[in-house]
N, C-alpha and C positions, 0 to 999 in steps of 0.2 A: 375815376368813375366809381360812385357809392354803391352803386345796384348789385344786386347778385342775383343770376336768374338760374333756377334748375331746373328738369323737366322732370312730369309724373306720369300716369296714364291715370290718375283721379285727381279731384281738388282736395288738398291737405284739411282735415281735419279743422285744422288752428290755421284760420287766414283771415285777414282782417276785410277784405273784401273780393268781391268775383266781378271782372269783368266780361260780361256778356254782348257776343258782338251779335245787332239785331238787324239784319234787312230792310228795306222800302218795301218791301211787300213778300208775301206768302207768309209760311208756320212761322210764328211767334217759338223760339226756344223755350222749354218746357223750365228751365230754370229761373223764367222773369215771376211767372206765378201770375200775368196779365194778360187779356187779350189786344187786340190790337186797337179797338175801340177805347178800352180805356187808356191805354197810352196815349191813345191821339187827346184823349182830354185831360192829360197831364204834360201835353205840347211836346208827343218825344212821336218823331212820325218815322226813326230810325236813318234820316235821312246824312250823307256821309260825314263823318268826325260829329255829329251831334252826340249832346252825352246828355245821362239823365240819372240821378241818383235814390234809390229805394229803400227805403230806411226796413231794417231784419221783420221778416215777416214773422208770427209765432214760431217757438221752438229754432228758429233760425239765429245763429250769431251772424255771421258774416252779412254785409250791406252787400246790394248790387249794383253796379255801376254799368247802366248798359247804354253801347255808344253803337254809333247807324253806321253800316256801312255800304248804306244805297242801293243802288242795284247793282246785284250780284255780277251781271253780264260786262260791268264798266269796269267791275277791279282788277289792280292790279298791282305789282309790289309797291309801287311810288303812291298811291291810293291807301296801301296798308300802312305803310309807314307811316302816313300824316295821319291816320285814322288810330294809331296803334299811341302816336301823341298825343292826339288828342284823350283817349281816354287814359292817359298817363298823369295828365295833367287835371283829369276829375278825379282823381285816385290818389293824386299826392299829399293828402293829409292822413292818411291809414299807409302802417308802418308795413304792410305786406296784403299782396294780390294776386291770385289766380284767373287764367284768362285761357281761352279755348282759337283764340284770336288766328295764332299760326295757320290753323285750319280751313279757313272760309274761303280759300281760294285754290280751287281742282289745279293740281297739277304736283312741284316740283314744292314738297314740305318745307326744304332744306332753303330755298332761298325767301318763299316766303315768311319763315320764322327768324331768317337774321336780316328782314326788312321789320319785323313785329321790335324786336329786341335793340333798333337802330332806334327806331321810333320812339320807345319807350325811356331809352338808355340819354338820348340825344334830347328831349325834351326835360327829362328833369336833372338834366343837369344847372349847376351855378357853379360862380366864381367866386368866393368870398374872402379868399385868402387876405385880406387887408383888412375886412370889418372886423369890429369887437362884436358886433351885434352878428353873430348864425343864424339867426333865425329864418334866415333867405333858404338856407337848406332844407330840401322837403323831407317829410319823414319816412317816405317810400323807399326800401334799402331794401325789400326781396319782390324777387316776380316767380312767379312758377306757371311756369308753360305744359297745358295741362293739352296729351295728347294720346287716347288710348290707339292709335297706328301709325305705324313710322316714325315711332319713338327712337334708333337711331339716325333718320335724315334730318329730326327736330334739336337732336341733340348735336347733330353736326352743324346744323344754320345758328342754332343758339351759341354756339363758338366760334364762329365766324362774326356774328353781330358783335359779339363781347369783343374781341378782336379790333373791329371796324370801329366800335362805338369809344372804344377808350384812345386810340388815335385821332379823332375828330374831337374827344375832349379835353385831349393832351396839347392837341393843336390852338384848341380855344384859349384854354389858359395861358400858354406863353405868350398871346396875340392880345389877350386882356391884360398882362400884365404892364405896369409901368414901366417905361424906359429907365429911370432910375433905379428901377430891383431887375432888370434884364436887361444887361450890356452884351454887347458881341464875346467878350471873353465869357461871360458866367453861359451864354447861350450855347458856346461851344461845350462848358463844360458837362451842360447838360446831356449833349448829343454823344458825348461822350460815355455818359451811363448811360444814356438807351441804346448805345452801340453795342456795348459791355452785354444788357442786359438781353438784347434780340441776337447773338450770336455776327454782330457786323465789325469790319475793320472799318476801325476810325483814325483817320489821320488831322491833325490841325496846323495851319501854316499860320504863323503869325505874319507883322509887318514887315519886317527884314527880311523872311521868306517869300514873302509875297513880292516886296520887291526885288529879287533876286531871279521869282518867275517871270519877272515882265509884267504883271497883274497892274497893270496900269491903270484901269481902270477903279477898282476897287480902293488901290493905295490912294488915288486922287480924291474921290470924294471922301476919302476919311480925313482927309490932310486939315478940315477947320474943327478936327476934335480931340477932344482930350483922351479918348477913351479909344486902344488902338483896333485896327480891325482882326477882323480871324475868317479866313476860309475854312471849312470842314469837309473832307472829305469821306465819303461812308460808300460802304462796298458789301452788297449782300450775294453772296455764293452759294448757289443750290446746287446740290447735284444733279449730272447730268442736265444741265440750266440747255432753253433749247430757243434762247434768244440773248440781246443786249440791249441795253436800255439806259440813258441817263437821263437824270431826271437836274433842273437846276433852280437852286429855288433864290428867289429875295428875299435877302435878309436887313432891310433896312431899319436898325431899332426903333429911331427914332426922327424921322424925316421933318425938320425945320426947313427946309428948302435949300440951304445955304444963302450963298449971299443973295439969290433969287429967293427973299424971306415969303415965307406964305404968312396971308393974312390973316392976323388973330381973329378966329370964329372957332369954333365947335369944329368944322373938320378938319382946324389943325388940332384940334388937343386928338382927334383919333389917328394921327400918324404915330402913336404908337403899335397901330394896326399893320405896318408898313412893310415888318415883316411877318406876315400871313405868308406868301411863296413858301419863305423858307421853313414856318413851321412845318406847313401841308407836308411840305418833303420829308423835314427831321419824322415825321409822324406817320408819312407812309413807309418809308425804313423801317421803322420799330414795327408794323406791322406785317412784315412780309414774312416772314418763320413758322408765324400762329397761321396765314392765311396761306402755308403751304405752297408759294409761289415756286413755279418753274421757271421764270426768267432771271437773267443775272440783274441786279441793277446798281448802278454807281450814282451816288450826288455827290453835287457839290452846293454848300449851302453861303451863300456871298452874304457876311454880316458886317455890318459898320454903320454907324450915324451920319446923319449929312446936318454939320452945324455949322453958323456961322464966325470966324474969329478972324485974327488976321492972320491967320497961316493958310485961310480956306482959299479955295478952287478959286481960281476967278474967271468973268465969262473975258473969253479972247485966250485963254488956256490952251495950251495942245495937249493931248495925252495920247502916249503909247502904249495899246495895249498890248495883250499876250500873243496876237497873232502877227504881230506886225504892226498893224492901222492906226493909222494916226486921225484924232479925232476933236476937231477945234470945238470950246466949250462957248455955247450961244445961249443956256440955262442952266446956271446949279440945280433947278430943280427937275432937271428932267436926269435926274441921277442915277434909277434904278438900271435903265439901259446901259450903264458904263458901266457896273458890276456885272450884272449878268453877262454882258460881252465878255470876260473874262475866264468868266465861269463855260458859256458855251464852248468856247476857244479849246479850252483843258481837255471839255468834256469831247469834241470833235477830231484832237490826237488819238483817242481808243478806241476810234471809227465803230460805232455803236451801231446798231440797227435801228436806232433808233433816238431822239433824242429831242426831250420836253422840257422848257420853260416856265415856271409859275410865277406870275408875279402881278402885286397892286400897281399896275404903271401909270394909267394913262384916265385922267379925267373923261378925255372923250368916250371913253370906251363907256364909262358911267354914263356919262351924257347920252350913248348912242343906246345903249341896252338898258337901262336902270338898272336896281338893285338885285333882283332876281335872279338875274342869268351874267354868265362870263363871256367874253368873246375868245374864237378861236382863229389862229392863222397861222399860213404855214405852207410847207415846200413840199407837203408830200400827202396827197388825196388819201392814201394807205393810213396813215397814222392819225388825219382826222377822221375818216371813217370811225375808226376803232373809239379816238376818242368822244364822238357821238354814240357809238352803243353802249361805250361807259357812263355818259351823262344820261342817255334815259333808263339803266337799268338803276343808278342810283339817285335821279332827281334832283342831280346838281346840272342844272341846266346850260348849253352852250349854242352860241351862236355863230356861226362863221359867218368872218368879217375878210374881205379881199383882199390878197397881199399884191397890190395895183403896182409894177414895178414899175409905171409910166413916172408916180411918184418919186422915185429914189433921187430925182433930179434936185427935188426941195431938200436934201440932206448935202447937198452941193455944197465945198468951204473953196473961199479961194487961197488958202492957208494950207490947209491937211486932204487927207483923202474923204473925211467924210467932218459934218457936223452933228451934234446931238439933237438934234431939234431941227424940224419940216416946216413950221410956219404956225397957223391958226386953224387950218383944214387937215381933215382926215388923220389927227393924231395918233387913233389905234392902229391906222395903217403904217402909218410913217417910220410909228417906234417898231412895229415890227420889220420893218423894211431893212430898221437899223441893225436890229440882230439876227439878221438874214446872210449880215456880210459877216459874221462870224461863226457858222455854222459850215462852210464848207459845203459838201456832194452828201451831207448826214444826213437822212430823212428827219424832218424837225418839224414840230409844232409847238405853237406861243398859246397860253393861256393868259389871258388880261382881264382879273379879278378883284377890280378896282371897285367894279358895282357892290358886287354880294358880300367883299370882305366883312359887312358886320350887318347885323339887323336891326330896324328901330323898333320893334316888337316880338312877342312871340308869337311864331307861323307856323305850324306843320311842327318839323324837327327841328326847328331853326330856333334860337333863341335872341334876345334883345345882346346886344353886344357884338364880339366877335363871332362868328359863324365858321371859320377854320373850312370855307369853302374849299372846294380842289381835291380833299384829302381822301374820302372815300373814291371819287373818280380813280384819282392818282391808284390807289389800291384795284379797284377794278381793274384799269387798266391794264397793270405790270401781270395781273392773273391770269388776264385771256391774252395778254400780247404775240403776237402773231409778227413775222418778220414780213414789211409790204416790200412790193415792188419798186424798184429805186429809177429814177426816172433814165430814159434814153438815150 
């Protein structure tokens, strides 16, 4: 993340512009220097994320960029955040901006200025690490959050947002990267310095380890690739921690389908997207230390490729995984479920209080929700609850979808105890049906982020590309996580 945001109780002297947040109606801020009349005939009616720019009145350096944040009585942080991009995004040709933004909404400073700071941080960002051409980077690299009261609660949300915003950027870029510059090995290596560098124990199993654990599943779909797999283990310990939690993420690099080849269009070149899960996770680890979490939490991040050669998986396959279950193979491409079955497995040994899945799995899920929102399903009312007040407090939206156990009948093998694959109907449910039988008495919820994993434009805080969905929730969550009630 390029930004650096610091707070004042005045607008600095030297700043290349002032962003002024202006209402749908009542007093005009005394800093536009317009009435309301004349704005509406410069077509700026203040109305939400509209922006509108003021070129320096006499004796003034600084431009003004003033952007609407509607009516007052609607807003709220998910409102500020898109509105705090928006005006991020009229702003980003001036190398520095002051903005009074945190403010406009009565109540709690502190979270509404690390939604201002999301907002701002999470729209200008880019990826460019592969062009010769920079020019994609904007030249917007200071903010200053200008607040003359409650300048410590502004200063604690502006660290919080810096926090949140460079794990949601952290998460982007390994999900934008190419498969060829981000193998399961170089991925672990990574997680490895951010382990280093957030105070986490990281462990890495390779493939002889992994087969050694039973990881059946993970070992199988790596089996048609050159490049070997790695599970990563990461472990963050807070004092006095007054819960437990694992989190499991997918880490598929590079998702060809296997011998189930997917068809060349556009969204197989974004299976480099594939492993989204497991960034969110590498990215909410690194973030738990800065955001002062009191719950313990353990990942495990399942990485490997699913390519086609002739050493790969084939369908009519059995695999063993970690817990025992034997799982006859009826699609190489329905592979993310046989890793993460693995992963839940480990993670349902250290009887957690808790215990989430992330992952791009299931078409249907896109098909059933589009791209905006994730589906949620799961064994324990407790843990979606919670994961529902973590998606409206940070506006990564979720949908719960049925975990119909009349269904588990379509996952029927006459071969093993279970197959990978339900049929043509109810896919989001099915896969999670699947790794339902790996999870044990563990209160557990499946996130299926196959819709939002990337955006075809820029929306709100969202940008065109990878979106690194999950990863703020994921953070919310482990902050307020609360131990539910485990069923009777």
């Amino acid at each position: 993340m390029r930004t650096a945001f610091s707070v004042s109780k005045s607008v600095p002297a030297k700043v290349a512009a002032i962003v002024i947040p202006v209402a749908a109606s009542g007093p005009i801020p005394s800093g536009v220097g317009l009435n309301r009349a004349q704005l509406a005939a410069l077509g700026f009616e203040g109305k939400t994320s509209q922006t509108h720019t003021l070129t320096p009145a006499t004796g003034k350096t600084a431009v003004r960029v003033l952007v609407g944040i509607g009516d007052v009585r609607d807003l709220n942080t998910s409102v500020l955040r898109n509105v705090a991009a928006s005006a991020a995004r009229a702003s980003s040709r001036y190398e520095s901006i002051a903005t009074t933004l945190p403010g406009v909404i009565r109540g709690s400073a502190k979270t509404s200025t690390q939604a201002v700071v999301e907002g701002i941080a999470l729209a200008l960002h880019r990826w460019v690490a592969l062009k010769n051409d920079k020019s994609g980077l904007v030249k917007l690299t200071s903010v200053t959050l200008v607040s003359a009261e409650k300048t410590a609660d502004v200063q604690a949300g502006m660290l919080m947002g810096i926090a949140t915003s460079t794990a949601v950027c952290t998460a982007r870029d390994f999900a934008n990267t190419p498969p060829s510059h981000l193998t399961a090995s170089q991925f672990a290596d990574h997680a490895v310095a951010i382990a280093k560098a957030s105070g986490l124990e990281a462990t890495v199993y390779n493939r002889d380890q992994l087969i050694a654990m039973g990881c059946g599943g993970l070992v199988g779909v790596n089996a048609g690739s050159t490049e070997p797999p790695r599970m990563v283990k990461l472990v963050y310990t807070p004092t006095s921690a007054k819960g437990k939690v694992v989190l499991v993420g997918k880490g598929v690099m590079y998702d060809s389908g296997g011998i189930s080849l997917k068809p060349t269009n556009e969204s197989h070149a974004a299976m480099k997207m594939d492993m989204s899960g497991a960034a969110a996770v590498l990215s909410t680890m690194g973030a738990l230390r800065a955001m002062k979490v009191k719950t313990q939490v353990t990942a495990y991040l399942m990485c490997t490729d699913n390519m086609p050669s002739g050493s790969a998986l084939k369908l009519g396959d059995v695999l063993t995984m970690r817990n025992g279950k034997t799982v006859e193979i009826h699609n190489t491409d329905a592979e993310g479920r046989l890793i993460l079955a693995d992963g839940l497995s480990l993670g349902a040994e250290s009887k957690p209080d808790a215990m989430i899945d992330i992952a791009t799995l299931t078409g249907a899920c896109l098909a059933a929700l589009g791209k905006r929102m994730a589906g949620v399903l799961g064994n324990n009312a407790g843990v979606i609850d919670q994961l529902k007040a973590s998606s409206t407090r940070t506006d990564e939206l979720l949908w719960e979808l049925p975990l119909f156990t009349d269904y588990r009948r379509m996952l029927d093998s006459n071969v093993a105890d279970m197959r990978n694959i339900g049929g043509p109907l109810a896919g989001a449910t099915t896969a999670a049906l699947f790794l339902s039988e790996f999870v044990g008495s563990t209160p557990w919820a499946h996130l299926d982020i196959a819709g939002p994993m990337d955006a075809d434009s820029d929306s709100g805080w969202l940008n065109r590309g990878a979106t690194a969905y999950g990863t703020r929730l994921l953070i919310d969550f482990c902050a307020n996580f609360t131990k539910p009630a485990k069923k009777k």
